[in-house]
C-alpha positions in Angstrom: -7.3 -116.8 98.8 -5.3 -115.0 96.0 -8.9 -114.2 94.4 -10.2 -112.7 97.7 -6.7 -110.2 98.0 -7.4 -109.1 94.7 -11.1 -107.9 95.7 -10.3 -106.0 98.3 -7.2 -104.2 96.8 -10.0 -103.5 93.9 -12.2 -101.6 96.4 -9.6 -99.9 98.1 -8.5 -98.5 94.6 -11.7 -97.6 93.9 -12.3 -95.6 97.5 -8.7 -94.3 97.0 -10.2 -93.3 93.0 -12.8 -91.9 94.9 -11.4 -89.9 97.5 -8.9 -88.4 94.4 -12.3 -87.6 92.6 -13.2 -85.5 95.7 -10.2 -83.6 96.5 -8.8 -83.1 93.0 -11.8 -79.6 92.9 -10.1 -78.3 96.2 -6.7 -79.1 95.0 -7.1 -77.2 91.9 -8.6 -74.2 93.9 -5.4 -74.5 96.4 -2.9 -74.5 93.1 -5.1 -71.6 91.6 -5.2 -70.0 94.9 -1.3 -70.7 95.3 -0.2 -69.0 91.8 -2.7 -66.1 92.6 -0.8 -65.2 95.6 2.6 -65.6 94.4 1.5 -63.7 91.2 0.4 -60.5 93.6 3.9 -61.1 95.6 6.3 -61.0 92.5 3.9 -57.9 91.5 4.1 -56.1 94.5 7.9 -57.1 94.8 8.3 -55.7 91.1 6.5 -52.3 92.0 8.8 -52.1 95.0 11.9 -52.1 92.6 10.4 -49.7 90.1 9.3 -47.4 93.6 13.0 -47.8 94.6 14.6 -46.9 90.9 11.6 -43.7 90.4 13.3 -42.8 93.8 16.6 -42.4 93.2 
């Protein structure tokens, strides 16, 4: 019984192993995509403040 419990946790790891395998591509584009986008916000947040100082 014990024996049997173990197999299927073993193949539920591996799918779960798996599934990580898969998604880790897209999550690294998401966290690339993520830092991109807050990169171009502080930039443009940073060339609003210089704008506001050349102004005055």
């Amino acid at each position: 019984m014990k024996y049997k419990h173990a197999q299927k946790q073993k193949t539920v790891t591996g799918i779960m192993e798996k599934i990580t395998l898969f998604q880790l591509p897209g999550i690294g584009i998401k966290v690339i995509g993520f830092y991109f986008f807050a990169l171009g916000s502080i930039l443009l947040l940073v060339q609003q403040l210089f704008s506001l100082f050349l102004f005055f």
